[in-house]
Backbone as CSV, one residue per row, in Angstrom:
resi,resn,N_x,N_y,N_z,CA_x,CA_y,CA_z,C_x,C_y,C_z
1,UNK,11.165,-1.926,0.331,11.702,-2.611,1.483,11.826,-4.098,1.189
2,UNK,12.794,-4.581,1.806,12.985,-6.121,1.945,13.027,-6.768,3.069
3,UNK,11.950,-6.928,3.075,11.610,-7.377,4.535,11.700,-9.078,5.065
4,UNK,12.751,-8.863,5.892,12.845,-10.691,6.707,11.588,-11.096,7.459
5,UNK,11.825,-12.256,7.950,10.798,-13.181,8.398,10.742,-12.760,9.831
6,UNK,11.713,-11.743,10.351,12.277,-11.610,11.834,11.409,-10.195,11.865
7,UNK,10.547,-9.661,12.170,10.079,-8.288,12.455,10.644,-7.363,13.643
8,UNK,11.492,-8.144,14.441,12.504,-7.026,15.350,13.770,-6.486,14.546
9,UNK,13.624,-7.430,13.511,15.101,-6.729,12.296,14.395,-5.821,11.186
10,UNK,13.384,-6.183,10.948,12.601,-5.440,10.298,12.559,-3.714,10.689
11,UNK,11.771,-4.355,12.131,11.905,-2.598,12.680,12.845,-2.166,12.719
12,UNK,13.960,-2.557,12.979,14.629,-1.678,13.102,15.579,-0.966,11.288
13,UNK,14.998,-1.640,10.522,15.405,-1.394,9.208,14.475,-0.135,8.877
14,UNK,13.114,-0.305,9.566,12.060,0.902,8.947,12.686,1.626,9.644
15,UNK,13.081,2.056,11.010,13.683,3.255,11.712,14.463,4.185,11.115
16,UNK,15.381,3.226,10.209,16.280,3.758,9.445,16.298,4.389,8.467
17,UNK,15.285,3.611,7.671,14.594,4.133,6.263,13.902,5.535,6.999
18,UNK,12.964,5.312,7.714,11.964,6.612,8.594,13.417,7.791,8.425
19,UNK,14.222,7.802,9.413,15.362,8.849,9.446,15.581,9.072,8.360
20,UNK,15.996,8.322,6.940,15.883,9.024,6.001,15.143,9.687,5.141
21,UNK,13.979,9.257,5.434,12.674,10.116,4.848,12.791,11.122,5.600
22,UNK,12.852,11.536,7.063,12.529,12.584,7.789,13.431,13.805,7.169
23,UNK,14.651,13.846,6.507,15.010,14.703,6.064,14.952,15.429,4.793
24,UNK,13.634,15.241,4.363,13.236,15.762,3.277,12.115,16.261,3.753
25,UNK,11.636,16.196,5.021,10.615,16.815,5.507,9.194,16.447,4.663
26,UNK,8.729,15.381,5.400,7.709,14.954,3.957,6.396,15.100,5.020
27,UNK,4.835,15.203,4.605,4.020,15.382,4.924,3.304,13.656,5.597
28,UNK,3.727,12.802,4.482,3.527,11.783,4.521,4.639,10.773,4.165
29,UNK,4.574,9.470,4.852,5.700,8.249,4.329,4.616,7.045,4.343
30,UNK,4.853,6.177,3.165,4.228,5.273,2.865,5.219,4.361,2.736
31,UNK,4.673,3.014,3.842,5.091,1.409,3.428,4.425,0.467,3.030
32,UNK,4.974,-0.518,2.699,4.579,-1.873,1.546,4.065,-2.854,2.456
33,UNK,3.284,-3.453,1.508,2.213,-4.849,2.429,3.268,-5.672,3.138
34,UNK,2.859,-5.866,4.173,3.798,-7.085,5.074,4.766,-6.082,5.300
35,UNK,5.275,-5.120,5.493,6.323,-4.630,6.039,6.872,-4.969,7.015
36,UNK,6.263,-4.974,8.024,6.909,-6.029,9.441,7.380,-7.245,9.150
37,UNK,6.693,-8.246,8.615,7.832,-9.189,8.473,6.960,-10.320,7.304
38,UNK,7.872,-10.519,6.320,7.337,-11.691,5.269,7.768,-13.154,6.198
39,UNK,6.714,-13.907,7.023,6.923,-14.694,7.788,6.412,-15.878,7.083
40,UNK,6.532,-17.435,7.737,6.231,-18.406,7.542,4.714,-18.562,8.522
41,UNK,3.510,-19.419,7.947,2.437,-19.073,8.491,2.672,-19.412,10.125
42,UNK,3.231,-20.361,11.125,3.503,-20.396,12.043,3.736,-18.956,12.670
43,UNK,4.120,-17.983,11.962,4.644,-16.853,12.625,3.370,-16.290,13.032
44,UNK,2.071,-15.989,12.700,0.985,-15.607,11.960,0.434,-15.198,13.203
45,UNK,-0.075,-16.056,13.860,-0.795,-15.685,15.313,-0.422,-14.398,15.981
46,UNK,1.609,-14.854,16.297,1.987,-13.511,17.098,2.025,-12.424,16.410
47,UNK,2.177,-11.863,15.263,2.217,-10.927,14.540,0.667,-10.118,14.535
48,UNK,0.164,-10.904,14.666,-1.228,-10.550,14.558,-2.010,-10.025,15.802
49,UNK,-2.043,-10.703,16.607,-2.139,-10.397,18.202,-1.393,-9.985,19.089
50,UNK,0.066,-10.121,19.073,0.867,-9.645,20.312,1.742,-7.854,19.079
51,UNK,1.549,-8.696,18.072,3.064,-7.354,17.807,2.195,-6.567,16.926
52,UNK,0.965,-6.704,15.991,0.201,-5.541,15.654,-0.011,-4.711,16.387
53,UNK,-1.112,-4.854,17.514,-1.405,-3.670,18.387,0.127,-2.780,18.647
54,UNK,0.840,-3.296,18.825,2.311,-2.011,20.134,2.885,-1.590,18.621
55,UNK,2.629,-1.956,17.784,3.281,-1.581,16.198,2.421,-0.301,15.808
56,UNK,0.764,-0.131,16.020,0.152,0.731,15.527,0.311,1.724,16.659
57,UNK,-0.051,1.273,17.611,0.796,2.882,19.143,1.865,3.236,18.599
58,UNK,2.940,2.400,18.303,4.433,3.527,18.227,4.330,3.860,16.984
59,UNK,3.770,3.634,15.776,3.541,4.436,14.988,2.258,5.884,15.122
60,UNK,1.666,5.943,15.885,0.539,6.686,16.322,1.769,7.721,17.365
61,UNK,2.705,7.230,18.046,3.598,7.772,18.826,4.237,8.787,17.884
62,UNK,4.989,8.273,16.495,5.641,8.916,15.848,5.042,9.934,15.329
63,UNK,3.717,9.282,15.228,3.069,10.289,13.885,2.952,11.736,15.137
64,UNK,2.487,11.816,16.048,2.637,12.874,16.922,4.064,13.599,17.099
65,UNK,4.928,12.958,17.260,6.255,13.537,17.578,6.950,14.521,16.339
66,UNK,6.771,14.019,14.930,6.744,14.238,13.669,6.286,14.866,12.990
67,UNK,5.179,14.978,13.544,4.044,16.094,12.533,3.428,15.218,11.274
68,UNK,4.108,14.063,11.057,4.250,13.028,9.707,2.895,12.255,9.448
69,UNK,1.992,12.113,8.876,1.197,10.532,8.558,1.517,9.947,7.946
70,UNK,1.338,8.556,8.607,2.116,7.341,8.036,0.778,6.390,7.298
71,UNK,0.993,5.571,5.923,0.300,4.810,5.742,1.298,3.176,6.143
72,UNK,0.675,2.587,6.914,1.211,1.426,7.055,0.411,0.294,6.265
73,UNK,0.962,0.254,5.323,0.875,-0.763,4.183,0.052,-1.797,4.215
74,UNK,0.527,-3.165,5.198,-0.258,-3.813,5.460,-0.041,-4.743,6.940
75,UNK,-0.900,-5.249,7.793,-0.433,-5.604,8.849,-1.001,-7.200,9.067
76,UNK,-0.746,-8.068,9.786,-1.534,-9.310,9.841,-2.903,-8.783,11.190
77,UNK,-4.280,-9.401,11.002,-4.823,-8.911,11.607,-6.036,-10.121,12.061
78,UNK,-6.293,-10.339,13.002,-7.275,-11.516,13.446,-8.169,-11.533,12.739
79,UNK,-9.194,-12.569,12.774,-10.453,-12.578,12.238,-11.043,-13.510,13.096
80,UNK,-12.412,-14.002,12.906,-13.122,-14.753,13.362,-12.829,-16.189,13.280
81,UNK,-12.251,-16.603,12.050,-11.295,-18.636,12.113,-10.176,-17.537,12.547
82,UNK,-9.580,-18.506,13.217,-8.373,-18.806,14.360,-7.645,-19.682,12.952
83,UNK,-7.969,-19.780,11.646,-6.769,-20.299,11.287,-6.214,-18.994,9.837
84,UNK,-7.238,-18.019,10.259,-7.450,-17.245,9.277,-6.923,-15.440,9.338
85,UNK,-5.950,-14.960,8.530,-5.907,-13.637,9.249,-6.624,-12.355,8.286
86,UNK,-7.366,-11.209,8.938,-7.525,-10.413,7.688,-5.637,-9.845,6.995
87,UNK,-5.726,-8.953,5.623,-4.423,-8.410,5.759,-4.703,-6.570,5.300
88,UNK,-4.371,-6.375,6.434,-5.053,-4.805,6.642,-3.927,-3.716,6.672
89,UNK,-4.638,-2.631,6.247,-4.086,-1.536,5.868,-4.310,-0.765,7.019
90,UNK,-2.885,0.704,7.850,-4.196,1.587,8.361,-3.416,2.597,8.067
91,UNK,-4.056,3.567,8.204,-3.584,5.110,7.614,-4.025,6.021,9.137
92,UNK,-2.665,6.767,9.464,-2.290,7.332,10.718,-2.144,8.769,10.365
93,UNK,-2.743,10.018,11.050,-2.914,11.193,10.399,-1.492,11.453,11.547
94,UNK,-0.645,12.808,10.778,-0.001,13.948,11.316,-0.035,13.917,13.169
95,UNK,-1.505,13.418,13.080,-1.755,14.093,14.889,-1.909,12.374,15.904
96,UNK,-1.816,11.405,14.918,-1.480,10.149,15.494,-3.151,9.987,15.171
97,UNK,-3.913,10.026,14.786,-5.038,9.421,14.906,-5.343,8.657,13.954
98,UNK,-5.798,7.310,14.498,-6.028,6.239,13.458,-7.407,6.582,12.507
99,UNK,-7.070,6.997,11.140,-8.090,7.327,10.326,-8.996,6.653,9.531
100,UNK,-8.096,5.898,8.753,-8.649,4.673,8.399,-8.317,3.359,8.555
101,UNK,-8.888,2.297,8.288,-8.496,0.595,8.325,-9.177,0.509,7.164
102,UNK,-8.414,-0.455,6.542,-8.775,-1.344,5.090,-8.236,-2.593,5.439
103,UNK,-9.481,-3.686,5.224,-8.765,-5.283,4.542,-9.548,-5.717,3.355
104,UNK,-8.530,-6.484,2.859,-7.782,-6.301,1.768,-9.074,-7.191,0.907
105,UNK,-10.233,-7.071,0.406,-10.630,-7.435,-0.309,-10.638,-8.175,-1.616
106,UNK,-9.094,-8.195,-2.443,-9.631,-9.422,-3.355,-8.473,-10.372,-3.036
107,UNK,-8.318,-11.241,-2.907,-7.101,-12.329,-2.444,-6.778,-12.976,-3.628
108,UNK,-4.836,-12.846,-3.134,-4.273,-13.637,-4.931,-4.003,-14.877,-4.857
109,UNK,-5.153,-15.629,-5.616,-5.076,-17.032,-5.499,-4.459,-17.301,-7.106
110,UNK,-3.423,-17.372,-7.168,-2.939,-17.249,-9.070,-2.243,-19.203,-9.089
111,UNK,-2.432,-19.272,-10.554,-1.212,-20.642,-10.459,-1.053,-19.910,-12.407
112,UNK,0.539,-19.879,-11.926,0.485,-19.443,-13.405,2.021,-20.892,-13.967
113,UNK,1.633,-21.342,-15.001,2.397,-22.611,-15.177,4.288,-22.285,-15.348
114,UNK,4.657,-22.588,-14.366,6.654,-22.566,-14.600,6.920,-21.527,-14.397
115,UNK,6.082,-20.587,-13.493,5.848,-19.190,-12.867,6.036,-19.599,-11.498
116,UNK,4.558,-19.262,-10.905,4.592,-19.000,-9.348,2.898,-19.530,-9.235
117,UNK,3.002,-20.132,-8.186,1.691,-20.843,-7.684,1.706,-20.015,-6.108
118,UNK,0.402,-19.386,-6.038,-0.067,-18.588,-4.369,-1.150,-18.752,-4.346
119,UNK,-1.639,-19.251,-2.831,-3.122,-19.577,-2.385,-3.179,-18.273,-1.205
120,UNK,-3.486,-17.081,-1.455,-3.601,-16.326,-0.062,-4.472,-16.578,0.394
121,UNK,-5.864,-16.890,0.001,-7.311,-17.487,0.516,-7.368,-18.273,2.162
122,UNK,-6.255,-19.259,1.489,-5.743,-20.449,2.238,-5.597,-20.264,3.862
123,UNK,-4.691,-18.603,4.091,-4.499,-18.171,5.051,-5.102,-16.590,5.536
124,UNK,-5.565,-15.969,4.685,-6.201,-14.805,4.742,-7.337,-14.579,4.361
125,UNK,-8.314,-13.745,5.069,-9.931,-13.769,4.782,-9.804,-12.363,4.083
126,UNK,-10.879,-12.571,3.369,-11.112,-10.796,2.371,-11.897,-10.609,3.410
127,UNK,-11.367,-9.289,3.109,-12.158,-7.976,4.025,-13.484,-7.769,2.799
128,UNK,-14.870,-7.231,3.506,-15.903,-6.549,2.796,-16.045,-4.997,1.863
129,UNK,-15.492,-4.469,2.746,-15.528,-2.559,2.850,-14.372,-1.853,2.249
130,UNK,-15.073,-0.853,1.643,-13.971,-0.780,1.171,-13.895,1.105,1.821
131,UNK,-12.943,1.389,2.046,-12.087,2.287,3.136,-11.435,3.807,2.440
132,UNK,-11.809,5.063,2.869,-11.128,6.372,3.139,-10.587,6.753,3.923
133,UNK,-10.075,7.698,3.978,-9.432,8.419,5.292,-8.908,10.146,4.857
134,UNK,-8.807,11.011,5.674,-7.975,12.304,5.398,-6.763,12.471,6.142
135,UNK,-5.914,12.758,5.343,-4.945,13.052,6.325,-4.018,14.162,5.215
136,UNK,-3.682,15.420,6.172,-3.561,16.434,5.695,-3.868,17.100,4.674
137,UNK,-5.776,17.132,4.995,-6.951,17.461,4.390,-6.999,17.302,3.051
138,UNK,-6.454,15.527,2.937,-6.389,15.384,1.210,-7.301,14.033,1.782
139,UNK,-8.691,13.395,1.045,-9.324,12.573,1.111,-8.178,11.275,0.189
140,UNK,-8.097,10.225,1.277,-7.318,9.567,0.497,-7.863,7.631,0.170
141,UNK,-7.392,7.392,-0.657,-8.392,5.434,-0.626,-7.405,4.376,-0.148
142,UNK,-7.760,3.333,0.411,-6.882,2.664,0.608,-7.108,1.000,-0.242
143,UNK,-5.933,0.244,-1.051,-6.106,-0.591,-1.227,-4.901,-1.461,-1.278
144,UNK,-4.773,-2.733,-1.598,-3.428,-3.668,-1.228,-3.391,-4.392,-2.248
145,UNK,-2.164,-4.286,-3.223,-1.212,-5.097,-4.147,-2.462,-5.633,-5.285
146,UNK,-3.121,-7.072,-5.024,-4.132,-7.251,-6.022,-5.082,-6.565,-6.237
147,UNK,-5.476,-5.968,-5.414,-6.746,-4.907,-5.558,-6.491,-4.426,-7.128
148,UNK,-4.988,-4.198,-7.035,-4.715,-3.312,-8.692,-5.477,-3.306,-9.582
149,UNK,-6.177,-4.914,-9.887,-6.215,-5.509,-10.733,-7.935,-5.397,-11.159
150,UNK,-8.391,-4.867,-10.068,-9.889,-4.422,-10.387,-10.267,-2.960,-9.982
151,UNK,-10.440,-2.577,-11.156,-10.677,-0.893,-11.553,-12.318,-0.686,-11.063
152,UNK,-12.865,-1.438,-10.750,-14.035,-0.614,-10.051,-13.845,-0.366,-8.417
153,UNK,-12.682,-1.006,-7.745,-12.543,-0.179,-6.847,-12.248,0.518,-6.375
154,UNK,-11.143,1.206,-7.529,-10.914,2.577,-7.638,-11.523,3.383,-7.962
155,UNK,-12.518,3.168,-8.811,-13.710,4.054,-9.317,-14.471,4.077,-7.879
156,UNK,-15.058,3.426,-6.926,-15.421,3.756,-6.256,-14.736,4.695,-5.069
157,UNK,-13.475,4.598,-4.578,-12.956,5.263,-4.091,-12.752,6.831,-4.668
158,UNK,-12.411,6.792,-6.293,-12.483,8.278,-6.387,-14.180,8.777,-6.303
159,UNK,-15.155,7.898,-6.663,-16.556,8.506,-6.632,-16.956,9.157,-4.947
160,UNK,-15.764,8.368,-3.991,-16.162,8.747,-2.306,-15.289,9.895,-2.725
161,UNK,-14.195,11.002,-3.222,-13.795,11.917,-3.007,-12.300,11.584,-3.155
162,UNK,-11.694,10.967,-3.260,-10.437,9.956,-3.139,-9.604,10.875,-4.084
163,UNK,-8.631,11.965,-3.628,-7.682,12.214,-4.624,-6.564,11.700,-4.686
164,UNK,-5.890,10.795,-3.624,-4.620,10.261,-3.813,-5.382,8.825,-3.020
165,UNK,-4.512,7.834,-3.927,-5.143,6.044,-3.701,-3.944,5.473,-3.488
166,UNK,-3.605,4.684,-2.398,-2.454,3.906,-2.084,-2.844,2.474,-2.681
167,UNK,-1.589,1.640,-2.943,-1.227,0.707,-3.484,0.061,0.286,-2.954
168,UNK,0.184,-0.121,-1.546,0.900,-0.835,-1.117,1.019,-2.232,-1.598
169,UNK,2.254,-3.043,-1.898,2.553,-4.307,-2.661,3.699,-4.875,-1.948
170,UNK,3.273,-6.275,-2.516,4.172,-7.303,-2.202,4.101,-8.016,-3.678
171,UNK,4.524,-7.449,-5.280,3.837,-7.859,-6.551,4.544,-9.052,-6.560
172,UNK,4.468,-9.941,-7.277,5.712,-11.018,-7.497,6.498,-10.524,-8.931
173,UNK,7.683,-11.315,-8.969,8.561,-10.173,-10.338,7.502,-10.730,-11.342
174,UNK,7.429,-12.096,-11.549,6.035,-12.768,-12.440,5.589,-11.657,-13.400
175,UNK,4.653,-11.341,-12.408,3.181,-10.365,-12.846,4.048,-8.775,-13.112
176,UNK,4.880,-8.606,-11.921,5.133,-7.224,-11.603,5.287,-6.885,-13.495
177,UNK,6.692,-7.637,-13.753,7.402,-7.512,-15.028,6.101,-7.019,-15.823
178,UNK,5.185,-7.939,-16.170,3.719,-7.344,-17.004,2.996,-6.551,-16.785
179,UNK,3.188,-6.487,-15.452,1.833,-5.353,-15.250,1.707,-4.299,-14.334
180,UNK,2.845,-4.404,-13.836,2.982,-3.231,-12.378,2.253,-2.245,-13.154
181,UNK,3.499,-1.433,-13.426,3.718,-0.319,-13.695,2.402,0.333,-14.678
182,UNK,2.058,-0.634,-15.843,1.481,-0.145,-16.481,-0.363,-0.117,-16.095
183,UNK,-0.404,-1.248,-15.392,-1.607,-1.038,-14.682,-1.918,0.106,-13.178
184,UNK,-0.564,0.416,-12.586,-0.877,2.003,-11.663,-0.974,2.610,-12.687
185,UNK,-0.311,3.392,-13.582,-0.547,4.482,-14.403,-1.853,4.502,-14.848
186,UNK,-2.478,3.405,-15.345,-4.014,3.023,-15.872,-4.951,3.258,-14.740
187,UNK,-4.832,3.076,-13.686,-5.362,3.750,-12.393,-5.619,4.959,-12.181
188,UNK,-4.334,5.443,-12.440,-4.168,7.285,-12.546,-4.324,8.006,-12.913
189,UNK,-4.502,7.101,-14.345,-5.271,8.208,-15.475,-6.886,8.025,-15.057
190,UNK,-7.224,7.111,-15.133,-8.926,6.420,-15.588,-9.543,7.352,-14.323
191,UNK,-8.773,7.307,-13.022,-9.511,8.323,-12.451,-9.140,9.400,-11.876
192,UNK,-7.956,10.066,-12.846,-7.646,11.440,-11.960,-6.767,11.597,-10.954
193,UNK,-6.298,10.421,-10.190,-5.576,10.484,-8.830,-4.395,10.258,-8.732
194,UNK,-4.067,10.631,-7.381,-2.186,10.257,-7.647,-2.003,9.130,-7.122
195,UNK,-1.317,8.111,-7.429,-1.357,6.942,-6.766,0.468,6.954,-5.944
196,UNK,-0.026,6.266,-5.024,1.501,6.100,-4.313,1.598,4.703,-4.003
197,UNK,2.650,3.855,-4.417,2.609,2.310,-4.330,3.758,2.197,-3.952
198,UNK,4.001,1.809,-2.619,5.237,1.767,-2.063,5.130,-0.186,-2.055
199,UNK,6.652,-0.376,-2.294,5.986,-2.117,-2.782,7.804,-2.628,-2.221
200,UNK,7.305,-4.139,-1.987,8.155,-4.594,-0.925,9.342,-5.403,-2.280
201,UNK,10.954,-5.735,-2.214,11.682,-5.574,-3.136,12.165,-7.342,-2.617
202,UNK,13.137,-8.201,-3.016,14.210,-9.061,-2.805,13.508,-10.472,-3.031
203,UNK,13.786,-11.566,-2.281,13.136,-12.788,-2.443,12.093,-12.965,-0.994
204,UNK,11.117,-13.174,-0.673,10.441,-13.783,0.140,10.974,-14.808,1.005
205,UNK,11.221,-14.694,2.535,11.988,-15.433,2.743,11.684,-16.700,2.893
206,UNK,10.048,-17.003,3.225,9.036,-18.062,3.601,8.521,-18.621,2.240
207,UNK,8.284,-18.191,1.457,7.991,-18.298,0.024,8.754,-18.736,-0.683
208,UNK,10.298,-17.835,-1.079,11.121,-18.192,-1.690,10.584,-17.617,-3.331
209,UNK,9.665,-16.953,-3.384,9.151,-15.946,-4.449,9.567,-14.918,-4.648
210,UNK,10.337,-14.171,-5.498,10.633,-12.854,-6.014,9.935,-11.484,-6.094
211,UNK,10.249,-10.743,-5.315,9.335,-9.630,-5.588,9.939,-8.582,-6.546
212,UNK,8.931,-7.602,-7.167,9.272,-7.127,-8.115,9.750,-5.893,-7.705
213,UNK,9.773,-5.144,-6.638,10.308,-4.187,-6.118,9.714,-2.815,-6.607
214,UNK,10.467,-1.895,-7.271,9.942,-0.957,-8.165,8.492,-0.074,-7.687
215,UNK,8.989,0.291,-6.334,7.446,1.056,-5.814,7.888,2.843,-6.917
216,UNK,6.533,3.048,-6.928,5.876,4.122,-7.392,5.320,4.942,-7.318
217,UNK,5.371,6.261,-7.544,4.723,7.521,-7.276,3.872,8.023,-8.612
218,UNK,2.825,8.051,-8.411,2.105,8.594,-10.369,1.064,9.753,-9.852
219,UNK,1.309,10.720,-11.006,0.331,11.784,-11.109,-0.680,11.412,-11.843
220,UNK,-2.043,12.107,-11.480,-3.494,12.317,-12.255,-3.177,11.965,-14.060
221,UNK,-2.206,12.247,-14.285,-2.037,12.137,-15.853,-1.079,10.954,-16.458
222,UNK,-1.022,10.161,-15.588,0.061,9.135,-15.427,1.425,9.360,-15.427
223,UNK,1.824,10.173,-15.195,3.492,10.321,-14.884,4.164,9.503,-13.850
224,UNK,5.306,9.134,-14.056,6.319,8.659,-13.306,6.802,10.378,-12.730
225,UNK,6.226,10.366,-10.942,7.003,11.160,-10.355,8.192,10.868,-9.659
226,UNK,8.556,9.647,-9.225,9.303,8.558,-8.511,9.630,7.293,-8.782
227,UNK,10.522,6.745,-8.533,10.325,5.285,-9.222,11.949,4.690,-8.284
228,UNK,11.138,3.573,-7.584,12.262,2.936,-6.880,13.311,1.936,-7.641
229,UNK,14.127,1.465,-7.139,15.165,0.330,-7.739,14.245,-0.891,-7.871
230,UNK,14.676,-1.335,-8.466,13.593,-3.477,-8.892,14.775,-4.308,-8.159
231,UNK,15.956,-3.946,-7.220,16.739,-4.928,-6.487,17.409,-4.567,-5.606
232,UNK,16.956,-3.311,-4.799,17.656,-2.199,-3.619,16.240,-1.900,-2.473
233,UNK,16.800,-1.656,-1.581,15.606,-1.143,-0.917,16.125,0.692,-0.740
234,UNK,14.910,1.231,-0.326,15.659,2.985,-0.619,14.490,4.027,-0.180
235,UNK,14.438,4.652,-0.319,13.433,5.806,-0.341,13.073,6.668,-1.569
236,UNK,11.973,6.856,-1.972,11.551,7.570,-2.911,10.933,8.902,-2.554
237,UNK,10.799,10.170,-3.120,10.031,11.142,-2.609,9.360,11.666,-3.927
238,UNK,8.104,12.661,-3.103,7.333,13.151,-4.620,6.492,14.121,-4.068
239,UNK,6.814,15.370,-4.822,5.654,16.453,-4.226,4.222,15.885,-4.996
240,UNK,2.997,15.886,-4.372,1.693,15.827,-4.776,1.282,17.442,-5.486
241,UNK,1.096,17.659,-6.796,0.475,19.216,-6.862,-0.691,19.097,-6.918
242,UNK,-1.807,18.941,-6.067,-2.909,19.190,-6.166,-3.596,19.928,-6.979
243,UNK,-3.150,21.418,-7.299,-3.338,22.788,-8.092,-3.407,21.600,-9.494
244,UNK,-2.844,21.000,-9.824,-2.355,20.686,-11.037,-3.626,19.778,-11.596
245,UNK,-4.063,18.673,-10.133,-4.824,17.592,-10.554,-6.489,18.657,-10.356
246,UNK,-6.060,19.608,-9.833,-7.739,20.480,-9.855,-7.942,21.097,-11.347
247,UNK,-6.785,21.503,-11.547,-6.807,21.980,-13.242,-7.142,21.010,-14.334
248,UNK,-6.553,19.694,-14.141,-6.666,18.782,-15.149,-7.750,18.491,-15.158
249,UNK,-8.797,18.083,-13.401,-10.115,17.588,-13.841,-11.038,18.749,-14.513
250,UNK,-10.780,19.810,-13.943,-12.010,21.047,-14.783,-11.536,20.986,-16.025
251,UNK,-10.253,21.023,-16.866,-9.855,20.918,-18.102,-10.290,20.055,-19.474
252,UNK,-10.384,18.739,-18.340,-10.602,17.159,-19.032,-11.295,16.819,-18.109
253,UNK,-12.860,16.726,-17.883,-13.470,16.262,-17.066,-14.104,14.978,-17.524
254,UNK,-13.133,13.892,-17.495,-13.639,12.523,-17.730,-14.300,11.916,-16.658
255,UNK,-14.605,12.411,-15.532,-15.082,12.053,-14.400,-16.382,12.265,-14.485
256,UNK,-16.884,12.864,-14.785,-18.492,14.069,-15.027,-18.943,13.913,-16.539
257,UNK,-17.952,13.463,-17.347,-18.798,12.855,-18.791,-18.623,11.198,-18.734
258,UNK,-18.416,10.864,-17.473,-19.009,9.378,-17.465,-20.605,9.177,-17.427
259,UNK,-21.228,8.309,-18.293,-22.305,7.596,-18.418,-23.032,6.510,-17.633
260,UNK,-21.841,5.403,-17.851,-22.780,4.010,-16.966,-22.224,3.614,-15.281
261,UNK,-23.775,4.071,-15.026,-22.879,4.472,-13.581,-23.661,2.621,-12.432
């Protein structure tokens, strides 16, 4: 997705995208961090307080009408400083029930030279906890864009039961170019799971930073099951075979001949 600074244009862009997912009949649809709207921090307050809450009902609305669970990527979310927002994840089961919440624990404070300089710190607080949920009786983890970048919290999520781990993004092309791709797959393998990284595509409109687009679907063994455009917004789909990732771990049980725990 390419998401504007305007979140009433926004929505109505996910509606659209939604209708086209709905005809593949999918169990689940996953969106990218900030999906509602890549805003300027002024925007920050209302997004957070007036248009989060009626955003997670009508998605809780859909998910009932649909049969569908939705992971909503990431949302702006209050905290305790008033100048500060968490940036949270929540995962909505089939039957509308809010299953899990995740915020976003490691914040990308990068300055990389004749690149891209980001302080998220600046405006967003890390969350502590780190977050599961089930939804259509698959235990699933939740984490956001930098998280990628530290493999023990995926290890902990698959050690809670975690067979499929989201990776909603907003990457910049920067990093993406180096490391997207090859660091989900390194995820997927190291612990078995399918990862789904639905990741936000175009220029930032408040930023003026490039995103790398290119969301992803990976199996237990690192496969490319899906793979979006790096300069389109679109829909991707991907059957999960579970059967497949139960075979691989009894097969290759790198999970159970781990040592340093």
């Amino acid at each position: 997705m390419n998401a504007t600074s305007y979140w009433r244009l926004n929505l109505k862009k996910i509606d659209f995208w939604i209708h086209q997912a709905l005809r593949s009949k999918p169990d689940l649809i996953a969106l990218p961090e900030m999906f509602l709207a890549r805003s300027p921090v002024n925007q920050f307050q209302e997004l957070a307080l007036k248009v989060r809450p009626l955003l997670i009902r009508l998605f809780q609305q859909k998910a009932r009408e649909t049969g569908v669970s939705f992971l909503l990527g990431s949302l702006l979310e209050p905290s305790r400083e008033k100048s500060r927002y968490y940036n949270t994840s929540y995962l909505i089961s089939e039957t509308g029930k809010l299953v899990a919440r995740y915020r976003k624990i490691h914040l990308f404070d990068i300055f990389l030279k004749d690149k891209v300089t980001i302080c998220e710190s600046k405006y967003i607080r890390a969350g502590r906890q780190i977050s599961t949920g089930v939804i259509c009786g698959v235990r699933s983890g939740l984490t956001i864009c930098y998280d990628l970048r530290f493999p023990e919290l995926f290890r902990r999520l698959t050690q809670l039961g975690s067979r499929l781990i989201f990776v909603p993004a907003n990457f910049t092309e920067a990093t993406g170019k180096a490391h997207w791709e090859v660091l989900l797959r390194t995820r997927a393998i190291e612990n078995q799971v399918f990862i789904v990284a639905p990741a936000q595509v175009g220029t930032h409109p408040a930023t003026k930073i490039k995103s790398f687009g290119t969301s992803l679907v990976i199996d237990p063994w690192g496969n490319v099951l899906a793979r979006a455009h790096r300069f389109k917004e679109g829909v991707i789909t991907a059957d999960l075979d579970l059967g497949f990732q139960d075979r691989l771990r009894k097969a290759f049980p790198v999970l159970k001949h781990r040592v340093l725990h």
